[in-house]
C-alpha positions in Angstrom: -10.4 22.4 22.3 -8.2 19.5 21.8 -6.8 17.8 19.2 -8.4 14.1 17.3 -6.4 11.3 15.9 -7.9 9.8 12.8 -6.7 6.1 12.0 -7.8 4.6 8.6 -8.9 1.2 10.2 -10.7 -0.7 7.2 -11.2 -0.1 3.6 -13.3 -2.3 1.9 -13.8 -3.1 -1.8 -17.0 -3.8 -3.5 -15.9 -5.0 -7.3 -19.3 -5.7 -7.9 -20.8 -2.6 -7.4 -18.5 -1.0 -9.3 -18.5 -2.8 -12.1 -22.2 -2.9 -12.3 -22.7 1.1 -11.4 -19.5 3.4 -11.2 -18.1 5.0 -14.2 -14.1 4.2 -14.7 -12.2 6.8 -12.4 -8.7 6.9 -12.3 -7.7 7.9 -8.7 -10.5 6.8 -6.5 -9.1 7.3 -3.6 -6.0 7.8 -1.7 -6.8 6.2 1.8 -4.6 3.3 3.2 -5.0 1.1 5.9 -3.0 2.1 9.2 -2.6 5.9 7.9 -3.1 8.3 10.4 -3.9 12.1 10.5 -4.2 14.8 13.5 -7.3 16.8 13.6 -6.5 20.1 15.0 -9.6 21.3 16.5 -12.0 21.3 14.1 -9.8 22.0 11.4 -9.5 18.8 8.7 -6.4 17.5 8.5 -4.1 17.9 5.4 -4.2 14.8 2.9 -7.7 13.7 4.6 -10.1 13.6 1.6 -12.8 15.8 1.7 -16.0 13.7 2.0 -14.6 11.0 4.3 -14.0 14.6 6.4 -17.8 15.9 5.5 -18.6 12.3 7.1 -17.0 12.4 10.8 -16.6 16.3 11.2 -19.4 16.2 13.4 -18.1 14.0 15.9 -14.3 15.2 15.7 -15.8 18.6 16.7 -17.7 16.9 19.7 -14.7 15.0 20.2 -12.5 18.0 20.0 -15.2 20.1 22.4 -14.7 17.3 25.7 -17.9 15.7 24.6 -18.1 11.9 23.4 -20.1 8.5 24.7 -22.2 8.7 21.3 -25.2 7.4 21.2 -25.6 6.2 24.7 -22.4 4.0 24.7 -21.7 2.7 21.7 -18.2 2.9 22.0 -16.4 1.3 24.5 -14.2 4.1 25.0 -16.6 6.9 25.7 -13.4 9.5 23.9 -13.9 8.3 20.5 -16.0 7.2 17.8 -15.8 4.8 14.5 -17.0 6.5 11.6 -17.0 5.4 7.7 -16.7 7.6 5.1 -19.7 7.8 2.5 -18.0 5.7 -0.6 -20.4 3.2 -1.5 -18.1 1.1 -3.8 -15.0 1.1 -0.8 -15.4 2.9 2.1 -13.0 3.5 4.8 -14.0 2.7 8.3 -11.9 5.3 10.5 -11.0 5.6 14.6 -11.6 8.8 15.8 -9.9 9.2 19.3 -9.6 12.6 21.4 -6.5 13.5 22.4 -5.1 15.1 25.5 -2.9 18.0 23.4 -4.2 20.8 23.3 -5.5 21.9 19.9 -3.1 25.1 18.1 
C-alpha cells in the first residue's frame, strides 16, 4: 500500500446559500487553499476534516491499493483523482495523487 498526498486546491464560497439556508456556525471549517496532508494508507490524515475524508476515502484507498484511471480517464494523470468534499455552502475541491513511499 502506498501512501496519497491530499492538496486543498479550491474552496469556494456560496454567501447566498448560506444566508438564505445555513444556521450561524462559528467554525465552519478549517480547510485553506494550498494545505496539504499525507494519507497513510487508508488511514485519514490528522487535521483532515472528517466528511471531506468520508468524501474521497474511496479513491485514496484505490489510490493507495495501485489502482487509479477513474472512470475511464478522467484524469489526465491516471495516479490520482480530484475530489470535493460534500459542503454545500463552500466546498473544498481537493488533488488526490498516489505516492511512490511506501505506506507505514
Amino acid at each position: 500500500m502506498k501512501k496519497c498526498r491530499i492538496t486543498a486546491i479550491r474552496q469556494a464560497r456560496y454567501d447566498d446559500l448560506i444566508e438564505k439556508y445555513e444556521n450561524p456556525i462559528e467554525h465552519p471549517c478549517d480547510i485553506r487553499e494550498g494545505m496539504v496532508f499525507v494519507a497513510n494508507g487508508h488511514k485519514r490524515p490528522e487535521g483532515l476534516c472528517e466528511s471531506a475524508w468520508e468524501s474521497m476515502s474511496p479513491f485514496v484507498l484505490t489510490l493507495a491499493c495501485g489502482g487509479g484511471d477513474f472512470f475511464g480517464g478522467w484524469m489526465k494523470n491516471k495516479k490520482s483523482a480530484m475530489i470535493s468534499c460534500n459542503d454545500g455552502f463552500r466546498p473544498v475541491s481537493f488533488l488526490i495523487e498516489a505516492l511512490d513511499e511506501d505506506a507505514d
